[in-house]
C-alpha positions as CSV (number, residue, x, y, z in Angstrom):
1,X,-30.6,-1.8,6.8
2,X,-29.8,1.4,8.8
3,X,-27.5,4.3,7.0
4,X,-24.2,3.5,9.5
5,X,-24.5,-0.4,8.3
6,X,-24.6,0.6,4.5
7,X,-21.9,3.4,5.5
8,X,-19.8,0.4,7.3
9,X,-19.9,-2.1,4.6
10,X,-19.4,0.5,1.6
11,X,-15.8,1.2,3.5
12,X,-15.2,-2.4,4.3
13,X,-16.1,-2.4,0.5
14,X,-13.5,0.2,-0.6
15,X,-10.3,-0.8,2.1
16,X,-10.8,-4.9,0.8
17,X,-10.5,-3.2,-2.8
18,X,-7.9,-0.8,-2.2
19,X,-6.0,-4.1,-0.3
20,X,-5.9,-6.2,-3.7
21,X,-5.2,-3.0,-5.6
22,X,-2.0,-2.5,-3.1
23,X,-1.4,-6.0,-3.0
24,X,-1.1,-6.3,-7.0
25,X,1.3,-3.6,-6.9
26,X,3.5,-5.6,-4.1
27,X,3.7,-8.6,-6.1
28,X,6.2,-7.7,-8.9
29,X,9.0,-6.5,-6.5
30,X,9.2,-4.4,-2.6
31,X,7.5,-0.9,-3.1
32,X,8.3,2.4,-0.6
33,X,4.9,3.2,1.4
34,X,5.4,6.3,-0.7
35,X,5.0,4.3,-3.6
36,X,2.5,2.7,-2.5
37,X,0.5,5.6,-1.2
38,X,0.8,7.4,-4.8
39,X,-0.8,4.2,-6.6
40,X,-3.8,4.2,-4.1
41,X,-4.1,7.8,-4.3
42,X,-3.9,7.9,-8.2
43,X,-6.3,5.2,-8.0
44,X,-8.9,7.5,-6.1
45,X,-8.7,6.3,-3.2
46,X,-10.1,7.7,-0.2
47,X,-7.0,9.6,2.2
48,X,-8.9,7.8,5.2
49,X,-8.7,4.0,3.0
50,X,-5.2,4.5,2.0
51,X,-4.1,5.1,5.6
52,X,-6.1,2.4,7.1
53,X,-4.6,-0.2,4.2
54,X,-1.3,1.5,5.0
55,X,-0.8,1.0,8.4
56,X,-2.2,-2.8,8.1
57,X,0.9,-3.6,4.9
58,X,3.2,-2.4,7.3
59,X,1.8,-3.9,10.7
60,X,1.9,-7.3,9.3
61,X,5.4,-6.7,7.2
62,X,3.8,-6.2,3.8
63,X,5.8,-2.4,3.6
64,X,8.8,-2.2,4.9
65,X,10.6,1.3,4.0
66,X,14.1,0.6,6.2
67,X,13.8,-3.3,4.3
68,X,13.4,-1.5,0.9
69,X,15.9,1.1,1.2
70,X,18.8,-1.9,1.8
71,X,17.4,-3.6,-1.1
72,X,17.1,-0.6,-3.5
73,X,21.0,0.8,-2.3
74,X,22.2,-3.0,-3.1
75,X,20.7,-2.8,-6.4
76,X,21.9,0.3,-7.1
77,X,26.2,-0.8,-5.9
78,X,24.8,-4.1,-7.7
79,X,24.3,-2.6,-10.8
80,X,27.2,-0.2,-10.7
81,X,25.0,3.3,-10.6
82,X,25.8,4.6,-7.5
């Protein structure tokens, strides 16, 4: 196995992983990107992983920040806090 193949499949390795990690965090209720990006990146993520499992969450409609902002601002009239 050449270096750039073990390179390739240690990043495949680490995006699949911080995926699951990101998707975990999704599950329980609609998270900013910020949000997102701070649990990755307290996680130990690499800046380069994060931004590649970024970009897919909100390509395929995983994070949505306009989507979260009218949910949070509902909860908050909701809930009587604004």
């Amino acid at each position: 196995m050449t270096k750039n193949k073990l390179l390739e499949i240690k990043l495949d390795n680490s995006i699949k992983k911080a995926k699951d990690c990101a998707f975990n965090f999704l599950r329980y209720r609609p998270r900013s990107k910020t949000e997102v990006f701070e649990k990755l990146k307290g996680k130990k993520y690499n800046l380069d992983v994060i931004n590649i499992v970024l970009s897919e969450l909100e390509l395929k409609g995983y994070i949505d920040d306009k989507k979260f902002s009218k949910i949070y601002a509902s909860s908050l009239i909701r809930n009587n806090l604004l």
